[in-house]
KEVOLUM-427693 format. One line per 5 residues: number of its first residue (from 1); their letters; for each residue x negated, y, z of N, C-alpha, C, CB. Coordinates in pm, 1 decimal. Glycine has a CB too. Example, Ala and Ser with C-alpha at 12.3 -4.5 7.8 and 13.67 -1.06 7.14 Angstrom:
1	as	-1319.0 -569.0 780.0 -1230.0 -450.0 780.0 -1320.0 -330.0 780.0 -1130.8 -447.3 904.6  -1285.0 -225.0 708.0 -1367.0 -106.0 714.0 -1290.0 3.0 787.0 -1408.4 -59.8 572.5
END
This chain:
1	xxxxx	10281.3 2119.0 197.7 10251.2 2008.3 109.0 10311.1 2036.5 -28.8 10305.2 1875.0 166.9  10253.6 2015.8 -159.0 10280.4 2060.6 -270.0 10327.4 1911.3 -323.6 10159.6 2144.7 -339.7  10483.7 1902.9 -392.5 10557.5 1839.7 -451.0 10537.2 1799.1 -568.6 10639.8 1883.3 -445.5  10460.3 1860.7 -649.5 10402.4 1812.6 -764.2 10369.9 1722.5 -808.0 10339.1 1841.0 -784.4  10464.1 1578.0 -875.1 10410.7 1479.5 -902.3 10295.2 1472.3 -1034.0 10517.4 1404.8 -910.6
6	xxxxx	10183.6 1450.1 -1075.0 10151.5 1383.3 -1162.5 10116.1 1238.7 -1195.7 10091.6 1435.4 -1181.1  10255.7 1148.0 -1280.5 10223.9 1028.7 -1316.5 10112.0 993.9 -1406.7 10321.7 986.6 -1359.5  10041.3 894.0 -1353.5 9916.3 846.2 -1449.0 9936.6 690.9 -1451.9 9748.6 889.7 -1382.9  9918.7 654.7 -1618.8 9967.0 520.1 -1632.6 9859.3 477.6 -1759.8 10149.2 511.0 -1668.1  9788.3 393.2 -1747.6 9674.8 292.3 -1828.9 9821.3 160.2 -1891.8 9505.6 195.4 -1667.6
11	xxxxx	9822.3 157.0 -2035.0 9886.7 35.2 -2103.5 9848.3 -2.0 -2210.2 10005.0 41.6 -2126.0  9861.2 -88.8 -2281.2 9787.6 -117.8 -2438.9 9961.3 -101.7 -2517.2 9680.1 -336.1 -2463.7  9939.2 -78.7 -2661.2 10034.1 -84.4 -2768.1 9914.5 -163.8 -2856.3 10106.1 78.6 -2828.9  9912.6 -299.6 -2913.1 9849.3 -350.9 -2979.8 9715.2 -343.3 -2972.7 9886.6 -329.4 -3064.2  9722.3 -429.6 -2858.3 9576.7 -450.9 -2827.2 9485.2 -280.5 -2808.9 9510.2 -556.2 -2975.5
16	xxxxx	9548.2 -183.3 -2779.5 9455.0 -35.2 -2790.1 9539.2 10.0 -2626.9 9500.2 107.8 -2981.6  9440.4 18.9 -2591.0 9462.2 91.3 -2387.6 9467.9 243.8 -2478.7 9252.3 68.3 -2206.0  9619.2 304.7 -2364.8 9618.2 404.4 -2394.8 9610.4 443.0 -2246.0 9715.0 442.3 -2487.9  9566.2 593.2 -2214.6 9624.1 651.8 -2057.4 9683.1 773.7 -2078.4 9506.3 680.2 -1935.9  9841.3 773.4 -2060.8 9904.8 881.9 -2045.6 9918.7 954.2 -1923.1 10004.5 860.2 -2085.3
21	xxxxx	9962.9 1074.1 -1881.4 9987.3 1157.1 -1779.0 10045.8 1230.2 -1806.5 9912.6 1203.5 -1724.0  10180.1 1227.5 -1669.4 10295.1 1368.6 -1735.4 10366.8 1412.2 -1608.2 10443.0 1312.4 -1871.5  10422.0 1475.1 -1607.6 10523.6 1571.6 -1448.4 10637.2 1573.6 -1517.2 10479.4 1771.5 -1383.4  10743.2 1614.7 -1401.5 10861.5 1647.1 -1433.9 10889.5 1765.6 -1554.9 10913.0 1679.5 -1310.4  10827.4 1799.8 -1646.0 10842.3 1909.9 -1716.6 10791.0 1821.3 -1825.0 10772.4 2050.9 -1672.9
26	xxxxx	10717.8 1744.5 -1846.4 10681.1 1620.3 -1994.0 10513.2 1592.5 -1940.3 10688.3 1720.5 -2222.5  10511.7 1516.7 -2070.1 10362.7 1465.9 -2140.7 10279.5 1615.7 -2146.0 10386.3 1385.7 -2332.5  10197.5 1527.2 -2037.9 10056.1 1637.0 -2012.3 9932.3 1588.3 -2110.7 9987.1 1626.1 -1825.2  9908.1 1458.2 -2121.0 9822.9 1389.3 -2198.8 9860.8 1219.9 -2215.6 9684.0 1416.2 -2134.6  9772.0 1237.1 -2343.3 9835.2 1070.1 -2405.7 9649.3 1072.3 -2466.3 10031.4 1064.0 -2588.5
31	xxxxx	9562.0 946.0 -2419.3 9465.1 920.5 -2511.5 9472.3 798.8 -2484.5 9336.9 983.1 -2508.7  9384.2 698.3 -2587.7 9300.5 609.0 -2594.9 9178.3 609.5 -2556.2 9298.9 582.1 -2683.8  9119.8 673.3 -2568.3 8929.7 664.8 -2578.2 8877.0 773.1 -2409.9 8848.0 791.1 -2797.5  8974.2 763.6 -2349.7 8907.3 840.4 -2247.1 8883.6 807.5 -2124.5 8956.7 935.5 -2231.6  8803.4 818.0 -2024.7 8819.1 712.8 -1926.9 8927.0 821.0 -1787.5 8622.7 643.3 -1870.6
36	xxxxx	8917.8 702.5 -1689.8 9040.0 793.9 -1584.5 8959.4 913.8 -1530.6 9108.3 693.1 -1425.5  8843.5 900.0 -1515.9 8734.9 1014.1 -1477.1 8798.0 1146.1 -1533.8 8571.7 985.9 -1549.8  8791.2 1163.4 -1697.7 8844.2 1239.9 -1769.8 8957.7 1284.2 -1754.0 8838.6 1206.9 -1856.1  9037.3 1191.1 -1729.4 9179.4 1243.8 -1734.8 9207.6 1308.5 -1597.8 9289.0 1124.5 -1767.1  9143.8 1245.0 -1496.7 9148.4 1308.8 -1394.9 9097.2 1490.2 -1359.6 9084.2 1215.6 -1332.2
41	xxxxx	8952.4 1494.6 -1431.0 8934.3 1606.6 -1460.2 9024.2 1699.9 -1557.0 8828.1 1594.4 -1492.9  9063.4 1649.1 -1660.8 9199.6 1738.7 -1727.5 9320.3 1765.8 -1581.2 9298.7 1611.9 -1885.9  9355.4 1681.8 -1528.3 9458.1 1750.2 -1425.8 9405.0 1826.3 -1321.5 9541.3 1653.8 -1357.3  9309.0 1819.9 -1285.5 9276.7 1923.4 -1181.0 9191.8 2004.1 -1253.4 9211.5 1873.3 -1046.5  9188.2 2090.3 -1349.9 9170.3 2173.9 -1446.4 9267.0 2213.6 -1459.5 9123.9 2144.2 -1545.4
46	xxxxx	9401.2 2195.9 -1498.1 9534.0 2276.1 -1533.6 9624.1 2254.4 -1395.5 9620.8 2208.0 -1687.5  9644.4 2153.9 -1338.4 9690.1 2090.9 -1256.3 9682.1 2071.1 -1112.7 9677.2 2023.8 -1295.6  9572.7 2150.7 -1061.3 9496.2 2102.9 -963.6 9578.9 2103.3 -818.9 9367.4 2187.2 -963.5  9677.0 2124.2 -838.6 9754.5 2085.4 -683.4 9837.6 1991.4 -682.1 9838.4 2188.8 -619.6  9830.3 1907.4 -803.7 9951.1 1810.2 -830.2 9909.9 1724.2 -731.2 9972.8 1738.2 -982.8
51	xxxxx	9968.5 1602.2 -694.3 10053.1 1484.9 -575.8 9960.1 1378.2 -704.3 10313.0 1474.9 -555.1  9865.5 1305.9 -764.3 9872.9 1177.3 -846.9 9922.0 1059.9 -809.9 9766.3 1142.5 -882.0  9992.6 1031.8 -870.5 10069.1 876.5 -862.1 10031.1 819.5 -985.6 10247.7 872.4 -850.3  10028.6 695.2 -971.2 9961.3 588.7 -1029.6 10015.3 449.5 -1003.3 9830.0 595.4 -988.8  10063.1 326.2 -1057.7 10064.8 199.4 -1025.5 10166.0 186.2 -1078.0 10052.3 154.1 -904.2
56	xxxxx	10290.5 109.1 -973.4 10451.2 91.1 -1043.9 10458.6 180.1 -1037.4 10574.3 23.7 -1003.3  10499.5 298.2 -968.0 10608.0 451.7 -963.9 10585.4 479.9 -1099.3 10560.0 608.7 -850.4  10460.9 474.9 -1158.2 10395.8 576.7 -1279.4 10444.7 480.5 -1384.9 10201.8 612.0 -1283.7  10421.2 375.0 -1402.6 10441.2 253.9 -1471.2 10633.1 280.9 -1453.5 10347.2 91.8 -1381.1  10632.9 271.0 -1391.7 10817.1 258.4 -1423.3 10886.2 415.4 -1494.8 10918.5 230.3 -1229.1
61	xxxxx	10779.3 529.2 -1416.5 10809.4 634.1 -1529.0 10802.5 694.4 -1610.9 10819.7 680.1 -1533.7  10684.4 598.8 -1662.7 10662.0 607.1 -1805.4 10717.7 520.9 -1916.1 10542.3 597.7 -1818.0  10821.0 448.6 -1862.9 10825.9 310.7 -1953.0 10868.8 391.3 -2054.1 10928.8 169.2 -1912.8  11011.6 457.8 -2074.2 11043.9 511.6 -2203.9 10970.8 560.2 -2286.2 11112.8 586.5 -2201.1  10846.2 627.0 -2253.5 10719.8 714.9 -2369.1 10657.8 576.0 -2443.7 10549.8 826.7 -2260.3
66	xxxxx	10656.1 500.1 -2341.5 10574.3 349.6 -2389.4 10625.3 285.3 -2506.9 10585.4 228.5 -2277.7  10746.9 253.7 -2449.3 10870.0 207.7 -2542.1 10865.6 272.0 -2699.7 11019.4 262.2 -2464.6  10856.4 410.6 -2675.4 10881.3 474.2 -2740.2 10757.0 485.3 -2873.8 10917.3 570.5 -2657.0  10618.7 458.9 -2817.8 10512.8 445.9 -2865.6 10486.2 327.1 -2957.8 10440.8 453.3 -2771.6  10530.2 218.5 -2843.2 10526.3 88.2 -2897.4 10655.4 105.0 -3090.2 10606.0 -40.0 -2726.2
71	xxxxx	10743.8 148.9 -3062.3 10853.1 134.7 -3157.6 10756.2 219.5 -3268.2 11023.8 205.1 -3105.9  10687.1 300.1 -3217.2 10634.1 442.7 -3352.4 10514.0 296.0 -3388.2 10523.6 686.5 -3264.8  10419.5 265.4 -3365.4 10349.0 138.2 -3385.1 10383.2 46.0 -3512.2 10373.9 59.7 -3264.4  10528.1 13.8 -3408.1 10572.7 -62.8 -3531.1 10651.6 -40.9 -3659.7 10628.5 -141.2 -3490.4  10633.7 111.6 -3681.5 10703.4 139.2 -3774.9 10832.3 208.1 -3753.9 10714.2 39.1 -3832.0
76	xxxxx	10891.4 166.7 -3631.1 11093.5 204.4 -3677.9 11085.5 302.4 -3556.0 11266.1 31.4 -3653.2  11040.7 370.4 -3528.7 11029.7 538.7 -3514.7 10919.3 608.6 -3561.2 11031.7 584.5 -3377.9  10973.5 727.4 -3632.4 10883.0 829.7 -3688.8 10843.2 937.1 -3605.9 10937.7 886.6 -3798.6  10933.3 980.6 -3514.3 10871.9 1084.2 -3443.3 10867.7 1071.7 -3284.5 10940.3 1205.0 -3481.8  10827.1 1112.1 -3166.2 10780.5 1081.7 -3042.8 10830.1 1239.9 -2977.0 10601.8 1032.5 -3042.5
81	xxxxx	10972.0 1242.9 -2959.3 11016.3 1347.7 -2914.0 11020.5 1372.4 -2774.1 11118.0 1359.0 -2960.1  10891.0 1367.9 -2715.3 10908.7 1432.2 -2624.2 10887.2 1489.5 -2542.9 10930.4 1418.1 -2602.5  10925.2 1548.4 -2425.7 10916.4 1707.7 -2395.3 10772.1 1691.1 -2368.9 11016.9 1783.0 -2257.5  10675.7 1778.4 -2381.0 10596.5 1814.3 -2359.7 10541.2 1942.7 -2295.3 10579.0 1788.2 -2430.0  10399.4 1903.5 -2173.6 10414.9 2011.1 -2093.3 10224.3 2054.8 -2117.0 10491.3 1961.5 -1911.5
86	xxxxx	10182.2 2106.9 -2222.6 10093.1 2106.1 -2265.7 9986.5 2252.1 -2214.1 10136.6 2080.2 -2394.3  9860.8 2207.4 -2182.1 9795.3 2310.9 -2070.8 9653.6 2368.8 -2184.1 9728.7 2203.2 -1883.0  9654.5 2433.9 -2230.4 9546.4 2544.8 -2291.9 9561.1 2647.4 -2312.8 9500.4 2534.1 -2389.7  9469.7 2744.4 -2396.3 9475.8 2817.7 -2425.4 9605.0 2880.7 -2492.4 9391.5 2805.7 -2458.7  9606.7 2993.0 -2522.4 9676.9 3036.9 -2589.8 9703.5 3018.9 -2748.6 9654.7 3126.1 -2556.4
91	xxxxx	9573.0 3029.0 -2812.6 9566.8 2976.6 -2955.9 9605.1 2846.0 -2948.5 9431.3 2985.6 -3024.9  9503.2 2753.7 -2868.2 9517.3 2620.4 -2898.7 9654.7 2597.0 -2883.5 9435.1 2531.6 -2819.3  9703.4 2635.6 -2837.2 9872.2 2626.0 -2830.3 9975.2 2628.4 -2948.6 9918.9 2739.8 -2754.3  9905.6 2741.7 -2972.1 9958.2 2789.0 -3085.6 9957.4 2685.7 -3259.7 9872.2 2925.6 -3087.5  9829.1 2631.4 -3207.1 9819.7 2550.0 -3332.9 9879.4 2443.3 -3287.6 9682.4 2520.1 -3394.7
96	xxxxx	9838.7 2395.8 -3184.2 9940.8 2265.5 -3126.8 10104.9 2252.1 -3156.7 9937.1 2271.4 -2961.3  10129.3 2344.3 -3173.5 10267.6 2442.0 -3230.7 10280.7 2409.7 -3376.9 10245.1 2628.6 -3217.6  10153.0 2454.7 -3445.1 10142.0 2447.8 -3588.0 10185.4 2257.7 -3622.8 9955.4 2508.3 -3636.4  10089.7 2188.4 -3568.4 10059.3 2048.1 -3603.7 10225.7 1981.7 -3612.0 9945.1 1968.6 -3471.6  10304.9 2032.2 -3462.5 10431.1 2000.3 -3418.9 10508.7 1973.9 -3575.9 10496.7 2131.5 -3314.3
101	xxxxx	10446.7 2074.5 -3669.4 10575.1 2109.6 -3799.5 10547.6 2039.8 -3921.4 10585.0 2279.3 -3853.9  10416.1 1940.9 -3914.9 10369.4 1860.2 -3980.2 10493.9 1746.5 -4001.2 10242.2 1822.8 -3916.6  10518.4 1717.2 -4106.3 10605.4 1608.1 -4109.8 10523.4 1466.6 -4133.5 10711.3 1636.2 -4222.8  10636.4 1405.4 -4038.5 10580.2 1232.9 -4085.8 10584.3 1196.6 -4218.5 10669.5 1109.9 -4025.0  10444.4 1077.5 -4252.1 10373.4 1058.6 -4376.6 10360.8 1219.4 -4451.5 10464.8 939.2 -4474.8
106	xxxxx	10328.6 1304.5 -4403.1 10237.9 1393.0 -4494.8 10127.7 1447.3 -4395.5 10326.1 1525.4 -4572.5  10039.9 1479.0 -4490.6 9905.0 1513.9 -4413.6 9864.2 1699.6 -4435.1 9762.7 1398.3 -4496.0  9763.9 1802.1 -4356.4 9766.8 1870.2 -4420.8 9612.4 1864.4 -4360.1 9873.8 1968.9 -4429.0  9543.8 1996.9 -4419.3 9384.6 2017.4 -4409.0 9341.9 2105.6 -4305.2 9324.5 2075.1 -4536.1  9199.4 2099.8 -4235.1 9198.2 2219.5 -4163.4 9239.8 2354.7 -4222.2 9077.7 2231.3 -4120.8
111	xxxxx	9164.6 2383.4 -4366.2 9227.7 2517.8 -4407.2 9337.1 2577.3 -4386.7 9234.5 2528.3 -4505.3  9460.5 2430.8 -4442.5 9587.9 2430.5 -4459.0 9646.7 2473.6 -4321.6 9632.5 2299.4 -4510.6  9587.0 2446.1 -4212.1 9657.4 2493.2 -4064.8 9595.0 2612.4 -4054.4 9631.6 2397.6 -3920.6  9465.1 2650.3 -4073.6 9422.0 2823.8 -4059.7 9518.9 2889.4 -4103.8 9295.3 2883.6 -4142.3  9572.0 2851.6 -4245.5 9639.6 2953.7 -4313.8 9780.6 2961.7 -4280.1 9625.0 2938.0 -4451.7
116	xxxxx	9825.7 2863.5 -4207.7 9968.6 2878.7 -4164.9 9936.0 2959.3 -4004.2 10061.6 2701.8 -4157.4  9828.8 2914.5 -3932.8 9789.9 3029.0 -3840.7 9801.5 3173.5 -3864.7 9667.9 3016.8 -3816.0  9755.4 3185.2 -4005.9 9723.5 3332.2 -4068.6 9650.1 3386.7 -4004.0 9820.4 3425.0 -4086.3  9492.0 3300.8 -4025.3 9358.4 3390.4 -3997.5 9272.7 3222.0 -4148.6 9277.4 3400.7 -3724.1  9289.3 3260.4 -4244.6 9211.2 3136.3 -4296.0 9019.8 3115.4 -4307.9 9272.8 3129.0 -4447.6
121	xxxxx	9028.3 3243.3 -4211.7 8877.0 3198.0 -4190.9 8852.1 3123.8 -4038.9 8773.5 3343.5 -4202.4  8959.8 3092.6 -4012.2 8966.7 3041.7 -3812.3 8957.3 2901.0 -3873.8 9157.9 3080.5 -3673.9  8920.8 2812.4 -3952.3 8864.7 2727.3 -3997.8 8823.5 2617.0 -3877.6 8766.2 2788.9 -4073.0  8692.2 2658.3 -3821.2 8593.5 2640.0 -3690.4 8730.5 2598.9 -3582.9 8483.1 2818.1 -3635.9  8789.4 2733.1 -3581.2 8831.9 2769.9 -3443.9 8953.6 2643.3 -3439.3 8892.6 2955.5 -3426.0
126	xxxxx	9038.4 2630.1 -3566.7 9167.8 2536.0 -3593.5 9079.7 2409.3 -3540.9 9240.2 2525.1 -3781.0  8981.3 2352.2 -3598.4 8932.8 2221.5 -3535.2 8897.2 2195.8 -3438.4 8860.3 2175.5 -3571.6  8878.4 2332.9 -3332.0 8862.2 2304.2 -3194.1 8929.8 2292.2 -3126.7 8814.9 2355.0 -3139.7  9070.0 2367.1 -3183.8 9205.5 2364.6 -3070.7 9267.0 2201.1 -3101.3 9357.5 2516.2 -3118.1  9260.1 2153.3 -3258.7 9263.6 2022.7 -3276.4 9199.4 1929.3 -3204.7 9236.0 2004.2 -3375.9
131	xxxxx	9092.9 1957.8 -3175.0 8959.7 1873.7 -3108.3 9003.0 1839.9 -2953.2 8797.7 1981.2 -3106.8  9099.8 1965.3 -2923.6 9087.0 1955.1 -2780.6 9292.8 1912.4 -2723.8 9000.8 2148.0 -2714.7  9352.6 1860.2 -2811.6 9479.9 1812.8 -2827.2 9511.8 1715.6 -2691.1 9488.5 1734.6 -2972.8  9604.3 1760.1 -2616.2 9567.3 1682.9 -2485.1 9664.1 1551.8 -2548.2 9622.6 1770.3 -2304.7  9794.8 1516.8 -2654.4 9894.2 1430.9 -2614.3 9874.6 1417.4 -2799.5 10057.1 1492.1 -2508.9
136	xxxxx	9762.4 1305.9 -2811.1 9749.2 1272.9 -2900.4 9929.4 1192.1 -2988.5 9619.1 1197.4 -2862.6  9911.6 1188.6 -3103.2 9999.4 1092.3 -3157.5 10144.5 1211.9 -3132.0 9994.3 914.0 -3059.5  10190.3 1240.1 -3015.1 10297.1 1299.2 -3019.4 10303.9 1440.8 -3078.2 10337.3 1292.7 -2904.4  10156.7 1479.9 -3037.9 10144.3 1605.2 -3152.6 10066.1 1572.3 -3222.4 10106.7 1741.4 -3120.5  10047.6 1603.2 -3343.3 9997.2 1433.3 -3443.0 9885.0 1510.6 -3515.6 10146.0 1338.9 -3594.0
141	xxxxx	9785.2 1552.3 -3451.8 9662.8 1583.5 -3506.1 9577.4 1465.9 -3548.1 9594.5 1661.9 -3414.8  9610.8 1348.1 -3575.5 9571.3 1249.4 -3681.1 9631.1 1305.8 -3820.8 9631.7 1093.8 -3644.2  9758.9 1370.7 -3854.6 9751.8 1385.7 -3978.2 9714.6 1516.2 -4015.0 9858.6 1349.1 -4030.5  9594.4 1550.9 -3990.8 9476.2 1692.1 -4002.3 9415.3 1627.0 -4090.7 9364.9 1750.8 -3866.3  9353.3 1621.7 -4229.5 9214.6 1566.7 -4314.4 9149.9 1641.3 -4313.6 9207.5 1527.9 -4443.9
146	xxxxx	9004.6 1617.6 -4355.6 8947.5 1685.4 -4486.5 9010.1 1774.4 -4544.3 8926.4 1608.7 -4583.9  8956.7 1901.0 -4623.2 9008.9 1917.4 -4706.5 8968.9 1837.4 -4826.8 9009.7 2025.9 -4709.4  8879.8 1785.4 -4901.6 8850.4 1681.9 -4991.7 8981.5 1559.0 -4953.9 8675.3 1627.2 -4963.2  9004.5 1526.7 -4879.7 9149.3 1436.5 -4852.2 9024.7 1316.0 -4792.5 9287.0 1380.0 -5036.2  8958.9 1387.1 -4683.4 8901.4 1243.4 -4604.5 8897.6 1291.4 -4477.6 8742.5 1176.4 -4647.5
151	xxxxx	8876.5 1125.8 -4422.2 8918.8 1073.5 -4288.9 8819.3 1243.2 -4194.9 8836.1 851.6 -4252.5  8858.4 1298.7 -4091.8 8790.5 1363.7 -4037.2 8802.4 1358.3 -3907.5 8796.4 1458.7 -4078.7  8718.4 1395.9 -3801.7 8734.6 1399.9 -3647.7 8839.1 1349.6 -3596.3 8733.6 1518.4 -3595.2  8856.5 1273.4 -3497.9 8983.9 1231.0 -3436.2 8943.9 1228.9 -3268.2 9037.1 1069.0 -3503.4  9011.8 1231.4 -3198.5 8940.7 1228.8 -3009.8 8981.3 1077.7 -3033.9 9044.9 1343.5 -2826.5
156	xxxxx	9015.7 971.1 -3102.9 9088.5 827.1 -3056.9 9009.3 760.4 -3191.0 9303.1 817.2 -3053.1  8895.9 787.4 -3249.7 8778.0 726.2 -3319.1 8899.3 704.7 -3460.0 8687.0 557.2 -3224.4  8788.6 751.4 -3568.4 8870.5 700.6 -3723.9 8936.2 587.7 -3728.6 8780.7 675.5 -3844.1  8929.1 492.0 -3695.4 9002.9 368.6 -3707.6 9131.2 398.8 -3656.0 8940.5 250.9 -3637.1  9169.9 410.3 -3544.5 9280.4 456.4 -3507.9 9338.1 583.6 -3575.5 9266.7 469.6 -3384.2
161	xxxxx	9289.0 650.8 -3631.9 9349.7 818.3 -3674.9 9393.1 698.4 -3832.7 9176.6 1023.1 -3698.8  9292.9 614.9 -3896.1 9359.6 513.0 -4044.6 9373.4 459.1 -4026.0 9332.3 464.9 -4151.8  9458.3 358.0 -3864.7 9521.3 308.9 -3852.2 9731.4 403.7 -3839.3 9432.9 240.2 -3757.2  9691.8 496.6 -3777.7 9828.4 600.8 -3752.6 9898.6 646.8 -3899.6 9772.0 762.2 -3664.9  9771.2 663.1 -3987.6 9817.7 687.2 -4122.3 9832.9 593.9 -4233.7 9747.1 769.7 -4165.9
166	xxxxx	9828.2 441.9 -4192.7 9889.8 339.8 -4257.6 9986.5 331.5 -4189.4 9828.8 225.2 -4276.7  10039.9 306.6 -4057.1 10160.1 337.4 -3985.2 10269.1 396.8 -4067.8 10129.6 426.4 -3877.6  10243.6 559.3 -4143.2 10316.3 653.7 -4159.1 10318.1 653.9 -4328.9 10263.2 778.9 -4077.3  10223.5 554.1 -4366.8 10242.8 456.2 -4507.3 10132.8 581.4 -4589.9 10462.9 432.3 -4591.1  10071.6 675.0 -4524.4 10002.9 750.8 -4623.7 9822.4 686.6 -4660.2 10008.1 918.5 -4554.8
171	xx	9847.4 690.7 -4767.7 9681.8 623.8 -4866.4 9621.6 809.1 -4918.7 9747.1 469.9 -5096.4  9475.8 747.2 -4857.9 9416.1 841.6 -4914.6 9297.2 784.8 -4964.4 9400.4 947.7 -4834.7
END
């Protein structure tokens, strides 16, 4: 029998359902906009021998990320430290890596992450590993723009990506 817990927990932070999922090693995924179908398929894709738990157990061990979410929401935390146990590729990793060094209230561009990649024609490729961000908000591929400085792709719909960046007080 394989020991592997994965907690899965459905909660709102202002009126917005989020569903996180994480193991003893961190945050596997954090969305809004996805249904459990999905998320379920993300864990047995990277995951596939994990134990799922769900209800109170998951709910009670997630409270601190919640907590923690709820406080970034309201303003009086800036960053969402924590551990994270994140399942892709190798690149996508890598940029997931990149986004990590983004500071709160500043934004940067797809280009702007190619080129800290150092390939600035991976353009395409930077918005897919963005595209495919399993733990939204904590690795904060909401503050990715345009390069023109507009709203662009988000997996948790524009409103929420200019809602995260009035949060973090940035006007564009």
């Amino acid at each position: 029998m394989n020991d592997l817990k994965v907690y899965i927990s459905s909660f709102l932070v202002q009126d917005i359902e989020f569903i996180i999922a994480s193991n003893e090693c961190g945050v596997i995924y954090l969305s809004n906009d996805q249904t459990p179908e999905y998320v379920n398929r993300h864990i047995e894709r990277f995951y596939n021998q994990a134990n799922k738990v769900t209800g109170y157990e998951a709910d009670q061990y997630h409270t601190h990320y919640i907590e923690d979410l709820k406080l970034y929401f309201a303003g009086k935390q800036q960053y969402l430290k924590w551990p994270l146990n994140l399942a892709g590729t190798d690149y996508q990793k890598s940029i997931w890596q990149t986004l990590l060094t983004i500071p709160y209230g500043e934004t940067r561009s797809y280009s702007d992450i190619a080129l800290q990649s150092g390939n600035m024609k991976a353009v395409r490729a930077v918005g897919g590993a963005i595209g495919a961000n399993p733990v939204m908000i904590a690795v904060p591929c909401h503050r990715v723009i345009g390069k023109n400085g507009t709203l662009t792709g988000f997996s948790g719909g524009l409103d929420l990506k200019e809602k995260l960046l009035n949060i973090e007080n940035i006007q564009l």
